[in-house]
C-alpha positions as CSV (number, residue, x, y, z in Angstrom):
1,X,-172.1,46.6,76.7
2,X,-169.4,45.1,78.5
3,X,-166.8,43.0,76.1
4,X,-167.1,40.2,78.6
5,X,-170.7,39.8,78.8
6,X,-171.6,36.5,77.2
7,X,-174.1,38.4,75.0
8,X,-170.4,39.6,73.0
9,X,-169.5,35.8,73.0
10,X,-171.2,35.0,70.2
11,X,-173.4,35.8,67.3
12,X,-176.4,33.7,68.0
13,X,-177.5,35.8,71.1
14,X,-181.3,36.1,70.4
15,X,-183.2,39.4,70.5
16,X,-185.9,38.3,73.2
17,X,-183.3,36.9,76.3
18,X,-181.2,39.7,75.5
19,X,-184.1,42.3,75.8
20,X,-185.1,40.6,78.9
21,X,-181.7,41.4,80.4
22,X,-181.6,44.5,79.1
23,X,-184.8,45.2,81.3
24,X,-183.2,44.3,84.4
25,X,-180.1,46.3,83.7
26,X,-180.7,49.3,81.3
27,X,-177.5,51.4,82.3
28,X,-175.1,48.1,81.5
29,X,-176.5,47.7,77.5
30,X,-177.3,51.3,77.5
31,X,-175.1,53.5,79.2
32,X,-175.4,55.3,83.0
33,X,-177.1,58.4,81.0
34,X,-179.7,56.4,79.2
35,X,-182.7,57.5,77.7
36,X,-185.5,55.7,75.2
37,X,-183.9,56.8,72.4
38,X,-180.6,54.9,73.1
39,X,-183.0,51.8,73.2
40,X,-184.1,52.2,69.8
41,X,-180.0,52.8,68.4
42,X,-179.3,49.8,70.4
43,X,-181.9,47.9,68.8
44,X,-181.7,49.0,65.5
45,X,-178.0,47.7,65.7
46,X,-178.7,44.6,66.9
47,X,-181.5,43.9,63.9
48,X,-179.6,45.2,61.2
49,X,-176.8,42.5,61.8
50,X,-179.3,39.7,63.0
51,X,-180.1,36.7,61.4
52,X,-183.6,35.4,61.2
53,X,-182.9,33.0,64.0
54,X,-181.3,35.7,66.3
55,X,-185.0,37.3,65.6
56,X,-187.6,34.7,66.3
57,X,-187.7,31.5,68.6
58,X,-190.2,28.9,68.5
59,X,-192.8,30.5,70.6
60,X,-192.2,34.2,69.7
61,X,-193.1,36.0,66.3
62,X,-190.0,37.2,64.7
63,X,-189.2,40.7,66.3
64,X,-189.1,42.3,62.9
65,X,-193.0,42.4,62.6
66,X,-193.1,44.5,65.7
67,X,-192.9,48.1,64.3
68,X,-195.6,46.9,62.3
69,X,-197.5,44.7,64.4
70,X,-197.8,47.7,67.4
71,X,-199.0,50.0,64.3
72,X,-202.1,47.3,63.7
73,X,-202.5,46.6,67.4
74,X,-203.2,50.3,68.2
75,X,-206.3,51.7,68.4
76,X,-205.0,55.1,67.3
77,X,-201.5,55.6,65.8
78,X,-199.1,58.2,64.7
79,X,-199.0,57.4,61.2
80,X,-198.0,54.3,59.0
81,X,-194.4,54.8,58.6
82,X,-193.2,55.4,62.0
83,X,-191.6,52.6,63.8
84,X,-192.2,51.0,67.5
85,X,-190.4,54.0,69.0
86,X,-191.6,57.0,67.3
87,X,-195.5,55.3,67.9
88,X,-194.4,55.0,71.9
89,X,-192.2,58.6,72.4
90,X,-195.7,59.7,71.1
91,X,-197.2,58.6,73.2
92,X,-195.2,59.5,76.5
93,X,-193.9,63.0,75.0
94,X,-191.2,63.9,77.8
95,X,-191.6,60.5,79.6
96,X,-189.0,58.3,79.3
97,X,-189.4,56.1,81.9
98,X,-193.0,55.3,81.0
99,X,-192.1,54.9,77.0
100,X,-190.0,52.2,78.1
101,X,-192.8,51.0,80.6
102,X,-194.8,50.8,77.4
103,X,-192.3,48.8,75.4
104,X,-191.8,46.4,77.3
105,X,-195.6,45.7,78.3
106,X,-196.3,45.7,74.1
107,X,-193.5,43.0,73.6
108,X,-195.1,40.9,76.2
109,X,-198.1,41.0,74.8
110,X,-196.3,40.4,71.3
111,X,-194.6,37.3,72.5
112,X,-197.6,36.2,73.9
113,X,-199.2,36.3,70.0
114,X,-199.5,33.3,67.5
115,X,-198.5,34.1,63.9
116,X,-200.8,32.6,61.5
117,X,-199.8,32.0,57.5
118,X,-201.9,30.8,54.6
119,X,-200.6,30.2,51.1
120,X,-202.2,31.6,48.6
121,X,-202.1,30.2,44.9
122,X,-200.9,32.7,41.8
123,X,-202.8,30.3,39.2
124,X,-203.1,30.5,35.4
125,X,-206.2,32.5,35.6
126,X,-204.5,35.1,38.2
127,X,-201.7,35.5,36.1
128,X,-204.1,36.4,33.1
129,X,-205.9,38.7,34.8
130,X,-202.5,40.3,36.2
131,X,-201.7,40.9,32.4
132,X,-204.4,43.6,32.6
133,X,-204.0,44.7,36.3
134,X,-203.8,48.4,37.1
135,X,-200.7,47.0,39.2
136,X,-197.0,48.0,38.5
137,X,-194.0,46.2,39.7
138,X,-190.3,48.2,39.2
139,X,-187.7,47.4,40.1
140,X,-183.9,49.5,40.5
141,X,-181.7,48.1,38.0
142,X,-178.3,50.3,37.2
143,X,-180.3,53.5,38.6
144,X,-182.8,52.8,36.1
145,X,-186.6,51.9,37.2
146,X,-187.7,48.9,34.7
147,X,-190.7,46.3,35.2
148,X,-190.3,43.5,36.9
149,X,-191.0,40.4,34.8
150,X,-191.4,37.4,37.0
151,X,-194.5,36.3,39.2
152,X,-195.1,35.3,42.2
153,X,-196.1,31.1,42.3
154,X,-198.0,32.3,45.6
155,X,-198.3,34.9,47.9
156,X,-198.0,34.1,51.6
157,X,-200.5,36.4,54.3
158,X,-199.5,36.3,57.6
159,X,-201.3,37.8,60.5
160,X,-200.3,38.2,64.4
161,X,-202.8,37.7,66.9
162,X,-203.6,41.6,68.8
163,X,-203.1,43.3,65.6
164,X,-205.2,43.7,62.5
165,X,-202.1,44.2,60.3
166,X,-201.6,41.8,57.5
167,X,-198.6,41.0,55.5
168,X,-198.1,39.7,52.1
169,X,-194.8,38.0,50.7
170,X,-194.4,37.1,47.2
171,X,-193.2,33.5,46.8
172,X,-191.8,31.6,43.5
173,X,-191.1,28.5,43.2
174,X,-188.0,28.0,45.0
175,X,-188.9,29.6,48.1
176,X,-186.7,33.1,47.0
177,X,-189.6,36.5,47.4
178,X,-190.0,37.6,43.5
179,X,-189.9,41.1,44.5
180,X,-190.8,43.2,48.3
181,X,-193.9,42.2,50.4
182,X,-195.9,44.1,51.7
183,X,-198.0,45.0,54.8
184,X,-201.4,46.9,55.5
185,X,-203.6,47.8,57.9
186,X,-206.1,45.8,57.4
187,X,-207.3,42.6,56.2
188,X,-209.7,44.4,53.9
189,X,-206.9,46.5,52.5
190,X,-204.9,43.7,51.8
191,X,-208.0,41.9,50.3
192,X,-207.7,44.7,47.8
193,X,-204.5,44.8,47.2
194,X,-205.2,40.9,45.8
195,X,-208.0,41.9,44.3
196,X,-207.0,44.9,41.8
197,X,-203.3,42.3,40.9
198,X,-205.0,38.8,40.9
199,X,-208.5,39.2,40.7
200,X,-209.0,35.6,41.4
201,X,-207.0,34.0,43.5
202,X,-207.0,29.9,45.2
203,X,-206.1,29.3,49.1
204,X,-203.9,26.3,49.2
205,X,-206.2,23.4,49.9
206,X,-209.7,25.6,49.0
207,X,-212.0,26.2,46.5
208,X,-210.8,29.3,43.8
209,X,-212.2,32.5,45.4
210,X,-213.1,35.7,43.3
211,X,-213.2,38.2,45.2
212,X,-216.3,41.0,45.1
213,X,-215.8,44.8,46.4
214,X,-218.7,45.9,48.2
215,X,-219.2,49.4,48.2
216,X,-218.2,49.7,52.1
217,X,-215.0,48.0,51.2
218,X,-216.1,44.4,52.2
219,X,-214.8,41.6,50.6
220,X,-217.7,38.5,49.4
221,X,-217.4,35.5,47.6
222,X,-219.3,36.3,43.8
223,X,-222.2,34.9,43.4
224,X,-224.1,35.2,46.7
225,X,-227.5,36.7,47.2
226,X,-228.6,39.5,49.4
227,X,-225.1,40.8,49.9
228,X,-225.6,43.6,52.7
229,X,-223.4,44.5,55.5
230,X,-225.2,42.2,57.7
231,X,-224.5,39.1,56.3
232,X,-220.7,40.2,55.2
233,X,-218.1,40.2,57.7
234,X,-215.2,42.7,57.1
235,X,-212.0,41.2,56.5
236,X,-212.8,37.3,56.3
237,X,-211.0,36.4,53.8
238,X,-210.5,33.2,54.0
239,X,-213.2,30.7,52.9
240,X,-215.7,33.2,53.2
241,X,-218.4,31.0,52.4
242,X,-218.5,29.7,56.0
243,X,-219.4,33.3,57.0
244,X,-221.7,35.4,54.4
């Protein structure tokens, strides 16, 4: 990129005008021998110095939910731990002009997608039944894996519209994560996840919901009748009364 260009001004360029520049004029950001590989280096620089705000605006998700986002949003993928550009080069083996084609068309529809959060209470009872979990938390202290003693006051799960991907922060009391989030697949999945740590768990503003594993991996309020898999939705969650 050019020294002059206003986007090396200043550090509070955001990631979604300068990508839309960057459209317009690949060979400028990326060099006159470009390929789709130099847009992920270019990228990947750009995120790793970011700031939140240089990530997100007020109508776009932040950009570093879209590796994860595309993963959810695809109807097949090429596995769980490959980011946005190994999932598109994938797809367009040997076609470089239509993997960026692709990138650009899935950030549309990204920016076009409402993120949705819902806080989810780490109560008493949870943190009882957490005493008991089958769940582990380590964490790296002087090279040396040891447990990790605090908990979470609540978790937070977010979800992007045109994905089914779910992400789960763990939240204390001050706002600071108690120890790495995670993200999976699935609402179901992460259902789980809350389920085998928390057993019972209380959606800010709701009534405390125990959750039930069905054996097809559906998630029901206990103490319904005539649980089958036609009166359970997979993956509502969330006041799942309304639905079963």
């Amino acid at each position: 990129m050019p020294f002059d260009s206003p986007h090396m001004q200043t550090n509070n360029t955001n990631i979604y005008p300068l990508l839309g520049h960057l459209k317009l004029r690949k060979a400028m950001y990326l060099g006159n021998d470009y390929n789709f590989k130099a847009l992920d280096s270019f990228i990947s620089g750009f995120t790793m110095a970011a700031s939140d705000e240089q990530l997100q605006t007020n109508n776009f998700p932040n950009f570093s939910y879209f590796s994860t986002w595309l993963v959810g949003h695809l109807d097949e993928h090429f596995g769980l731990s490959g980011g946005w550009h190994w999932q598109i080069s994938n797809r367009n083996l040997k076609n470089d002009e239509k993997a960026f084609e692709e990138f650009f068309s899935f950030l549309e529809l990204f920016k076009a997608s409402k993120t949705h959060s819902k806080s989810i209470t780490v109560d008493k009872d949870a943190l009882e039944f957490n005493k008991t979990s089958i769940i582990e938390r380590f964490k790296i202290v002087d090279g040396e894996s040891v447990p990790v003693e605090e908990k979470p006051f609540k978790i937070v799960w977010t979800s992007i519209d045109n994905s089914t991907t779910v992400w789960l922060d763990y939240i204390d009391q001050t706002g600071n994560a108690v120890y790495a989030g995670l993200w999976t697949i699935s609402g179901d999945e992460a259902s789980k996840n809350l389920a085998d740590e928390f057993g019972s768990l209380k959606v800010v503003g709701q009534n405390t919901t125990k959750w039930h594993y069905w054996q097809h991996g559906v998630f029901c309020k206990l103490g319904l009748t005539n649980l089958t898999s036609a009166n359970c939705k997979s993956g509502l969650w969330f006041r799942l009364d309304k639905h079963c």
